[in-house]
N, C-alpha and C positions, 0 to 999 in steps of 0.2 A: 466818156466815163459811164453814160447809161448803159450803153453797147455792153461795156464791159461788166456789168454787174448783170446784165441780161445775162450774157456768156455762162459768167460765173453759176449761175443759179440751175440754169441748163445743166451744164454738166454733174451739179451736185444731183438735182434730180433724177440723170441717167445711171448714174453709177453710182452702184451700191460699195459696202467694204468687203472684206474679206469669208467673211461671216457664211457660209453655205447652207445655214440656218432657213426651214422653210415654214411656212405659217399656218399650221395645223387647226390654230384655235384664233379668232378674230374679233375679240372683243372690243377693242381699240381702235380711232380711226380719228384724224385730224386733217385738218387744210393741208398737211404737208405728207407728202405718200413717202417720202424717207422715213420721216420719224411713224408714220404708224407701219413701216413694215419690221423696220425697228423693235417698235414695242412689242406687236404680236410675234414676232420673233426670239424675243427675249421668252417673253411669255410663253412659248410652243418649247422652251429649251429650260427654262428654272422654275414654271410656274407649272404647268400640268406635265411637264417633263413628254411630251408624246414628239417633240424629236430628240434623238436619242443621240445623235452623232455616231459616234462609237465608243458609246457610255452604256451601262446598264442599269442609269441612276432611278433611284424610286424619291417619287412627287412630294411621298409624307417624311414628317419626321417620325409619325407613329411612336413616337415617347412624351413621356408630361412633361419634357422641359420643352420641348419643340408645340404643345396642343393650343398656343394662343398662336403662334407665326402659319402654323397651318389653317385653323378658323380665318385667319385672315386672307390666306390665299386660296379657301373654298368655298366660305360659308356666302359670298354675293352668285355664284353661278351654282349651276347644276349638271355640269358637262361631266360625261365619264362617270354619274351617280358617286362620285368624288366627294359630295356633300355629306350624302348620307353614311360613306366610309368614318369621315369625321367623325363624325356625329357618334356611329357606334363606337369609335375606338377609344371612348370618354370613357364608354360604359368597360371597358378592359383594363382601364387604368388602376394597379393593386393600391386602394384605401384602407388604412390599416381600421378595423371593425366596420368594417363593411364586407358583407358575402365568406364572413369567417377567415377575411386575412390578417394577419397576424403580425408585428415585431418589435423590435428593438424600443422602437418611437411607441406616442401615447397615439391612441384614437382619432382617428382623423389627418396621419400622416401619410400622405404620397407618396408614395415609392420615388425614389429618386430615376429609377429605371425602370422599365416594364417588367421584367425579371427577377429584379433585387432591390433590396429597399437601398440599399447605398448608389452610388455610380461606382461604375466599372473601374477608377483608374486605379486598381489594385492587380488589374491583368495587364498594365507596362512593364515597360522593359525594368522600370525603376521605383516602379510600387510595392506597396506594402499594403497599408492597412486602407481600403476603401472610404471613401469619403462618402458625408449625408450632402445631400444639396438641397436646398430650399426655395427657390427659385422658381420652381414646377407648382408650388403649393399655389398663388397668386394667380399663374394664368391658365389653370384650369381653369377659374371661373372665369376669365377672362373670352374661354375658347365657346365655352356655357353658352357666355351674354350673344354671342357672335352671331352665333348657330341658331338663337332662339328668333334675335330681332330680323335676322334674313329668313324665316323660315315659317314664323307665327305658330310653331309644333308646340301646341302646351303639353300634349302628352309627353313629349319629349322634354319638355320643364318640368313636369308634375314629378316623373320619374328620376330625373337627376337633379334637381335641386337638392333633396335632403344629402347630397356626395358634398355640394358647394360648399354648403353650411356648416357641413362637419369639419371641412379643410379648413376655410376660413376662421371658426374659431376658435381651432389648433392655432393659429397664427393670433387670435385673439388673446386666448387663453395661456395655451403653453409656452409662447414666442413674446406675452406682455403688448402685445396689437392692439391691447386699451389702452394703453398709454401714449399711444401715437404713432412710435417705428417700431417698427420688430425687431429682436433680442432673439440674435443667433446662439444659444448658450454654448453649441457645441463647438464651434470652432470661435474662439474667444478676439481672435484680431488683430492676438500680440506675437509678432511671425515667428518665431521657435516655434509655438505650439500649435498655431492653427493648420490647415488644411481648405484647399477648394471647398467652395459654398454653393458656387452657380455652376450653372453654363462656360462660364470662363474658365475650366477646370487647368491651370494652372496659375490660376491668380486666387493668393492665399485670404480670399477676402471673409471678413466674420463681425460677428455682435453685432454692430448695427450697420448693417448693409445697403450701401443706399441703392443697389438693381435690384434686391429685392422691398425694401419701400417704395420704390417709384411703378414697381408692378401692382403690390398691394392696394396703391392708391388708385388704380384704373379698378381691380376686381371687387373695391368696397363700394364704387361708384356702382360698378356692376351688377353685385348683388343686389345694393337696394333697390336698385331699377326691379329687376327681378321678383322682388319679396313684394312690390306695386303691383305687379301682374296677378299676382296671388290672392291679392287683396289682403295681408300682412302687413300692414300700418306700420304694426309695433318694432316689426323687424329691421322695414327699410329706415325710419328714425333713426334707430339704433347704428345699424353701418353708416349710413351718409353723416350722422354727427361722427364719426371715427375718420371717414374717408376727409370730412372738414379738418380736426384736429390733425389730422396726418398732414395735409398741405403745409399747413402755418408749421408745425415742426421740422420738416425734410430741410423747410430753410435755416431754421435757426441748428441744426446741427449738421449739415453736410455744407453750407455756402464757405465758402474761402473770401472773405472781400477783399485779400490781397490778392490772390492770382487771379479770382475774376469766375472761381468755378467752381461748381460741383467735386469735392472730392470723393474718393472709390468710397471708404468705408472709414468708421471708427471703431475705435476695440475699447477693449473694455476698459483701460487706462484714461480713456477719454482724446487719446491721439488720433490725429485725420491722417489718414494715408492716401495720400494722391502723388500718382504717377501724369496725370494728362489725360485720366479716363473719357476720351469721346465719347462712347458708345451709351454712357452715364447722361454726360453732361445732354447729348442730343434726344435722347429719351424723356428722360426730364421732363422738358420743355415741349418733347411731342405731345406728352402725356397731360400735358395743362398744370402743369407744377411751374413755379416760379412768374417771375413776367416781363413785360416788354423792354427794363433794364436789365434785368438777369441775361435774358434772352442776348439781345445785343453788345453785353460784356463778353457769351460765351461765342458769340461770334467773331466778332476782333480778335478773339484768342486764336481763333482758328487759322485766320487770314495773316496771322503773324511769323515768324521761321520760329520749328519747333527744334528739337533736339538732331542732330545729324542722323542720318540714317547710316549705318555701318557696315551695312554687307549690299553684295546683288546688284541690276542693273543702276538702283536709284544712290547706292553708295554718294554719301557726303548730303544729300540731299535736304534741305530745311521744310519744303516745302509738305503745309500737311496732306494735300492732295493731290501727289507728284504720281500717287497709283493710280490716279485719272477715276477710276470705278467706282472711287469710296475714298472718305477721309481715311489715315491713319486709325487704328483703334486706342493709342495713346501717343501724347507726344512727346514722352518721354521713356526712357528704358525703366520697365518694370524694374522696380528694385531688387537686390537679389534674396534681400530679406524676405520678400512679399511673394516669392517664386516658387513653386513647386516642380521639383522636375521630376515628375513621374512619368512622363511619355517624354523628357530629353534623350536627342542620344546618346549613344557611349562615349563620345568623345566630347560632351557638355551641349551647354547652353547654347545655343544659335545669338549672336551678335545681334544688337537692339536691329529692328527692320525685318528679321531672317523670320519671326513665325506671327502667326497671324491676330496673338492675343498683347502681341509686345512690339507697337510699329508698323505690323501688316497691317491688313483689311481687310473687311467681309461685305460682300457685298448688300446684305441685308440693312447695313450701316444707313447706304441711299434712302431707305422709307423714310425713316427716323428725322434725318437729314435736311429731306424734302418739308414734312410734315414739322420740324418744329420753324423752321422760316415761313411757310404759309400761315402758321397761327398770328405772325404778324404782317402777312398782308406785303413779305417781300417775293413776292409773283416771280418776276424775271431772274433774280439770283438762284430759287428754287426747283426753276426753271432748266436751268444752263446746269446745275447739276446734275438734273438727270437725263439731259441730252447728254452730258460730257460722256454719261456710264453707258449709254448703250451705244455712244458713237465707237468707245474703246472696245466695247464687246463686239461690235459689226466692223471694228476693220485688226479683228485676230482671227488665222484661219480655222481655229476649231468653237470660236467664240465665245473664247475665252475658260473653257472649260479645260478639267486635264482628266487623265486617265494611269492611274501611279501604277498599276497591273501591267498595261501594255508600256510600259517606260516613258510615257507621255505627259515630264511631267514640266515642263515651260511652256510660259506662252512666246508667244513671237514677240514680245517685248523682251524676253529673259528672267520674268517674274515667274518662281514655280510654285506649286502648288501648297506649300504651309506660308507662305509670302500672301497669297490671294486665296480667300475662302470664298470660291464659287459654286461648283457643281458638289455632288459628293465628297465629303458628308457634311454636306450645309443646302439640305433643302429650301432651307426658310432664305437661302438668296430670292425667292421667287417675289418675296413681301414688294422689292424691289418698285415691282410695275406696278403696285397695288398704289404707289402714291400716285398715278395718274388718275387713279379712280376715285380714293379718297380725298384727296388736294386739289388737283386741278379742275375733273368735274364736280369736286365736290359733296361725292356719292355716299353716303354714309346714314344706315339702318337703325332705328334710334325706338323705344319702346313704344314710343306715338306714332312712329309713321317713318316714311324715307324722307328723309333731310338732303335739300341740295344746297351746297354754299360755296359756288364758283369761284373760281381763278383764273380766267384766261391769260397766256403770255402773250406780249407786245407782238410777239412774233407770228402769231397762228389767228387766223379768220374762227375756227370753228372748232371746238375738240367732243371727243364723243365717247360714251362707253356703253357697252350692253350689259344688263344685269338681271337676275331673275329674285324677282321679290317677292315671296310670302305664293311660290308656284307660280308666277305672270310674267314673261320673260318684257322689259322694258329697255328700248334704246334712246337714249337719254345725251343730247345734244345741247351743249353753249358755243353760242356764237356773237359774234360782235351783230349791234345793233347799226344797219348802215343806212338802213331808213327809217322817216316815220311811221309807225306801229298804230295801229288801233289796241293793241295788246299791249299790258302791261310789261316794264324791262326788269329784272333784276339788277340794282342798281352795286356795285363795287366800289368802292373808293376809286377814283382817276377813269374809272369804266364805265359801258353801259351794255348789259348782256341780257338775251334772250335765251328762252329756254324752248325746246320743240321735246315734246317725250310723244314716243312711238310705240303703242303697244305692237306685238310680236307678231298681228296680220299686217304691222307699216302704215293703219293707218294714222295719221297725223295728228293728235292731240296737243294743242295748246291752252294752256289751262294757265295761267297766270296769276301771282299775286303780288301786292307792291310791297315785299317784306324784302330779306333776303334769305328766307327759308321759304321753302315749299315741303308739305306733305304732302304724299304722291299714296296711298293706301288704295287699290284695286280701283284706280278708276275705271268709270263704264259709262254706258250711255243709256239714256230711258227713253225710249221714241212710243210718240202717240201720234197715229194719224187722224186726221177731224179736217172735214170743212174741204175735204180733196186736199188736204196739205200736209206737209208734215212736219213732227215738232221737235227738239229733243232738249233734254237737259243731261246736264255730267253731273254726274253722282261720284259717288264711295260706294261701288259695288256690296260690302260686306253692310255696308247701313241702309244698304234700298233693302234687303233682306231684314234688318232690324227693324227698319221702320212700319213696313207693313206684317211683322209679327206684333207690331206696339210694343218693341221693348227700348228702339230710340225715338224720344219726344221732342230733341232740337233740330230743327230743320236746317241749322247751318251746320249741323255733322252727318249731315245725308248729303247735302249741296255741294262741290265746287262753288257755282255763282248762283244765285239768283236770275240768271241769264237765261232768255230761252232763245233754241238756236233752230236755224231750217237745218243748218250742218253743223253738229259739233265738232265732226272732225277735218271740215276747214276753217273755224271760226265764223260763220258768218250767221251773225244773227238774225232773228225771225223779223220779217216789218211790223209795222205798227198794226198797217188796216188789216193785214191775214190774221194778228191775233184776234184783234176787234171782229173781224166777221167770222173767228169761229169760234172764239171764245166767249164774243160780247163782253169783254174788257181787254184793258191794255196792262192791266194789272198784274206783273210778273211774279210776283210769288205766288198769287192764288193759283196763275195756271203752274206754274213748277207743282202745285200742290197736287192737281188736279192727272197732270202727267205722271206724277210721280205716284199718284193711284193706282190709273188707269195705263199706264203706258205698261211698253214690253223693257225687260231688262236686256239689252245689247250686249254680251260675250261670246268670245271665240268659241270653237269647237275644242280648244285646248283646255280655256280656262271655265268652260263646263264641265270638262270632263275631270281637273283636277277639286273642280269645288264637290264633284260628288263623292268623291272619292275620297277627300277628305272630311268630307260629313257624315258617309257611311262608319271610318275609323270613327268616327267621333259617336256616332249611334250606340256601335260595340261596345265602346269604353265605359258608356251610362250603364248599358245593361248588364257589362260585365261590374259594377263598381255595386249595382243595386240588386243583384240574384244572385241564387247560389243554385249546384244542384241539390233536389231533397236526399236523395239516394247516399249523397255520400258529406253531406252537409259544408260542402266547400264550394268556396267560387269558383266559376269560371273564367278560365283566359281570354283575355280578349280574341286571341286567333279560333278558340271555341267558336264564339259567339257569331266571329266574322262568317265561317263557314258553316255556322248554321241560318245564317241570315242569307245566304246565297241557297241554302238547300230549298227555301220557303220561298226562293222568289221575291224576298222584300224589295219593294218600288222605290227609292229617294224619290223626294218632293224637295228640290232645292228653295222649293218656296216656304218652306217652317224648320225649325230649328231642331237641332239632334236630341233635344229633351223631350220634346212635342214626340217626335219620332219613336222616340226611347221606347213609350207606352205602346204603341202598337206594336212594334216586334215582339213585347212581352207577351201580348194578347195573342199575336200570330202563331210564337212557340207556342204557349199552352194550348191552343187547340191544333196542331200540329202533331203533338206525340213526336218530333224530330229531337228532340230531347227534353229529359224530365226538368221542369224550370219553375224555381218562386221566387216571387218577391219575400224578403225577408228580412230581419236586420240579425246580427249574431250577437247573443250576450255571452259573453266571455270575464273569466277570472285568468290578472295576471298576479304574481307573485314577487317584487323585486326586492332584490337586497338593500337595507335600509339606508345602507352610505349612498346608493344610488337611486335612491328614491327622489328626490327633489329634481335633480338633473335630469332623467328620464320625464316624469311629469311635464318639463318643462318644454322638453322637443315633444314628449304626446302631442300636447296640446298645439303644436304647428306643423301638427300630418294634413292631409290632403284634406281630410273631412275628421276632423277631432272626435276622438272618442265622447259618448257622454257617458260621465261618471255616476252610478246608481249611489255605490258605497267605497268607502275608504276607511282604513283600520290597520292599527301595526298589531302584527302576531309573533313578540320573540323581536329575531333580529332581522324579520320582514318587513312588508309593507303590502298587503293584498289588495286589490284593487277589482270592484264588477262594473262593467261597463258595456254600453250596448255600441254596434257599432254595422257602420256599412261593411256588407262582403266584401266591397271590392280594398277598402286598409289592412282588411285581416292581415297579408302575408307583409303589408308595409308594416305594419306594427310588430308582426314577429320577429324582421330583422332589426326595428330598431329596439327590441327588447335584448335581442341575442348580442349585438353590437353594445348596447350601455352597459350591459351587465357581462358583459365577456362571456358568453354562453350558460350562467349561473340563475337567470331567470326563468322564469314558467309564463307557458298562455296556455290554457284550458279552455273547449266550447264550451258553456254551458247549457246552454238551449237556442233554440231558432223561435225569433217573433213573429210571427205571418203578418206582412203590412198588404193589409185589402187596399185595390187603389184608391179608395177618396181617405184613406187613413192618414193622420197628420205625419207620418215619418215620410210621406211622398210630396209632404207640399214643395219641395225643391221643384219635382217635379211639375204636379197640376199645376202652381202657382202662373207656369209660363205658357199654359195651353188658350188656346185661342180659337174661335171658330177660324175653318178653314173656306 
């Protein structure tokens, strides 16, 4: 029998499937060489799309209903500057009173398209009148959060936040989002009348939506994270009490305790319409809504025979994951009431099973899928699901994809392409592989730090992924503990796992704590040599920089351990008597202290190069925020500023911080003549109209650097306003004057303050200066 299982395993490991799939991009990597060619196979084909088969698929969704599934499948790497595509395509997203866009909707509506505020399906074969969607409003900010915590860009926060908050309290405000769910008013949920809402655009869902609550409740989480960063107290309060009250009501008005689930939607009659919505009920529960009985009712459900399947190879079918790639997306036939056929064809509705929103599957369903079983710690079920989807995708010979232009449209099962939503137009299939990263290893970017919270399956010695965090590319390994360890294990329910993190020159850092979280924030190494020997301690790169500014005072937020090591990057710590004879004590924090003075900071040639580089953007940003030119009494851009700071030769000192800095470049321009530059602050008169006086006031006062208000007085059916303020909010504050008042308000300069540097308007500044 051994023989035979030998055999067995042999041969699965020589032979691949069908799959001609090649691995471009190699993030992924496990004890088993099948499943990680697998997954970066998958990943080289739905994730960064760079093999192409003979597709011309593109990687983005590049639309607001798609900007939180794309976040999710860019925002941890940096391959193909993919990231930063992201990242700007936020900034193109049409917000209605933002950058003078306009419609139908109030202030802070989302285009439902990039193009047109409705969605398109009024260019079918069988449409009419264009539908709003709402759906995209939630995971904008969703895509936001994404982008920020992999990337630590505040500029990139500073700048798009005020988009967030306008969204979101559209959905506060207009949509009743204080009250707990959002109130779709426009398509009301009673099916004569209503029309598509989401994504699902023939599914007639409205008024209280539960795909869009259960999105909203991830973006309000999001935010306040967010508005923490900012140091907005009052803001993040505000969402995380909403994002609470939303929990506690998603159940009390979407749960069914008879069928055991999540239904789609209720309308404004107060009726629940559920067809068997998976894609709901697994979301859900991804999302940390309901809980471990919830959870396991809507499991059973799943594993149960749902409704036959009526057309195609699975005809008659019970089973809900008979498509091997992905559950069902309901297990029942949309109702007909509930239906929209604005893209059916001419000769009707395809048979419950035939398209991909009523029966089929997508495979994006897999993240969801994977991720709400791990929230309860079922490992090996969560497991075998996503072996099942890429074992089906590696043995079809185009892998699974189709191409409906060249007639390419079955797979080699006989499933065609509105049956299975894989390649085009369903980028966000890519999320798929992303639960190995978030689930299994655990990897997930959090406002404090990277968070690891493991899953290994029964099956696998060791899983692994690579990721770039905050610019520091990390490879990041769990593996079964097979001996005793001097190192601490991450402990799992029934498990015992180690962790090895690899910065991006390989070498070996193990850093250990006995939680089951680790913060992983730019570790480094501080080496002092003394005594002919040498020493080292692991830091937090970004707080050895704080601490010898004096701006961090707790040594256990500079430290990994208290440990001091002859090698940190093989673990081995320093002996007693080498401390004692070059230290004259054995006393390990004093020497950590004393290293961490005197010692050298250990980083790559990479992540030198990217900390200067983003300290130099960060230099700019002060100076441009804090001077103006005189000549023509306006700020300058930060790309100004940038290229004038290369004209002059400015030196980075990774050793002091971009405010410290700030002042010299000031001093360097003015005696440069490279261009005319002061310090200044701008006193300016705005004018708003008086219905809009209070609300305007109200987001002033949570700009980047809040105006101060000299005087205030109503003139008429104004409200005038003088106030002093940094150059660099002027053009922040004149879009959101033009934006509150619909282009009906005034800003006026009215003088320039000259701030001499020891002048109190710079204490932001001095306050942080330091001998060097």
């Amino acid at each position: 029998m051994l023989s035979i299982i030998l055999l067995t395993i042999f041969f699965h490991e020589n032979f691949a499937g069908k799959c001609p799939s090649h691995e471009y991009s190699t993030p992924f990597n496990s004890s088993s060489s099948i499943l990680t060619k697998q997954l970066n196979s998958f990943w080289s084909i739905y994730g960064n799309c760079e093999e192409k088969l003979d597709t011309t698929d593109n990687c983005f969704g590049d639309n607001p209903a798609w900007a939180e599934w794309d976040s999710l499948k860019f925002s941890w790497n940096d391959r193909n500057s993919y990231r930063d595509h992201g990242k700007t395509t936020l900034f193109r997203f049409p917000i209605i009173g933002i950058n003078g866009t306009e419609g139908e909707m109030s202030d802070g509506f989302l285009w439902s398209w990039i193009d047109s505020e409705r969605w398109p399906d009024a260019r079918g074969s069988h449409g009419h009148v264009a539908s709003y969607h709402f759906d995209q409003l939630p995971r904008f900010t969703a895509a936001i959060y994404q982008y920020y915590v992999w990337t630590g860009d505040r500029i990139f926060l500073q700048s798009i936040l005020p988009r967030a908050e306008l969204v979101v309290n559209f959905l506060i405000s207009n949509m009743n989002g204080s009250a707990g769910i959002p109130i779709n008013t426009i398509n009301n949920g009673i099916s004569e009348n209503s029309r598509p809402s989401t994504y699902m655009d023939q599914v007639k869902s409205g008024w209280k939506d539960a795909w869009i609550a259960l999105t909203f409740y991830t973006a309000l989480n999001n935010i306040a994270a967010l508005e923490s960063v900012v140091g907005n107290e009052t803001n993040r309060e505000f969402y995380q009490s909403l994002a609470d009250k939303l929990n506690s009501a998603f159940d009390d008005i979407f749960w069914n305790e008879t069928t055991g689930r999540y239904a789609g939607w209720v309308d404004r009659n107060g009726n629940q319409h559920d067809s068997g919505y998976v894609y709901i009920n697994l979301e859900a529960i991804a999302r940390g809504l309901g809980n471990r009985s919830k959870a396991d009712r809507i499991f059973d459900w799943l594993s149960h025979p749902a409704d036959p399947i009526l057309i195609g190879p699975h005809n008659g079918s019970t089973d809900v994951y008979h498509n091997i790639v992905a559950p069902r997306t309901t297990t029942e036939n949309v109702r007909q009431s509930d239906w929209d056929g604005w893209s059916d064809p001419d000769e009707g509705r395809r048979p419950y099973g035939g398209l991909v929103e009523s029966g089929g599957t997508m495979m994006w369903l897999t993240y969801y899928d994977v991720m709400a079983r791990l929230r309860f710690n079922y490992t090996d079920e969560a497991f075998n699901i996503l072996n099942n989807m890429l074992e089906r995708v590696d043995n079809d010979s185009n892998c699974l994809t189709f191409n409906y232009e060249k007639g390419r449209i079955r797979d080699d099962f006989g499933e065609d392409f509105v049956q299975i939503g894989s390649n085009f137009p369903f980028p966000e299939s890519g999320i798929a592989a992303i639960s190995f990263l978030h689930g299994f290893v655990g990897v997930t970017a959090q406002i404090d730090g990277l968070k690891i919270c493991p899953q290994l399956p029964s099956s696998l010695d060791f899983i692994q992924a690579q990721v770039n965090y905050i610019g520091v590319t990390l490879t990041i390994r769990v593996s079964k503990q097979m001996q005793p360890s001097s190192s601490y294990c991450i402990t799992i329910p029934e498990r015992q796992l180690s962790i090895d993190i690899f910065l991006d020159n390989y070498m070996a850092t193990k850093i250990f704590t006995p939680t089951n979280q680790i913060r992983l924030t730019n570790i480094a190494t501080v080496r002092l040599k003394k005594g002919g020997k040498r020493f080292e301690i692991a830091c937090y790169r970004n707080k050895v920089v704080s601490w010898r500014n004096k701006e961090e005072k707790d040594l256990d937020e500079v430290l990994q351990t208290h440990t001091v090591f002859s090698n940190v990057s093989k673990g081995q710590a320093a002996k007693k008597e080498d401390l004692i004879n070059s230290f004259n004590t054995d006393d390990q924090t004093k020497i950590c202290l004393e290293i961490l003075e005197k010692g050298e900071l250990q980083v790559s040639d990479k992540e030198r190069t990217q900390h200067l580089e983003n300290t130099f953007k960060e230099i700019a940003s002060v100076v441009s925020g804090k001077c103006i030119n005189p000549e023509t009494k306006r700020p300058y851009t930060i790309s100004i500023i940038e290229q004038a700071m290369r004209d002059i030769h400015f030196s980075i000192n990774p050793n002091r911080n971009a405010k410290q800095q700030a002042l010299d470049v000031i001093r360097q321009l003015k005696h440069s003549n490279n261009i005319p530059i002061q310090q200044a602050q701008m006193r300016v008169q705005l004018t708003i109209p008086a219905k809009d006086a209070k609300k305007f006031k109200e987001k002033m006062n949570k700009l980047s650097a809040a105006p101060n208000i000299e005087n205030e007085e109503f003139l008429g059916s104004s409200m005038q306003l003088i106030c002093s303020i940094d150059p660099g909010v002027f053009r922040e504050l004149d879009d959101l004057l033009r934006s509150e008042t619909r282009g009906q308000g005034q800003l006026e300069l009215l003088s320039l303050m000259d701030v001499a540097e020891g002048d109190e308007a710079l204490n932001d500044l001095n306050e942080e200066k330091t001998d060097d």
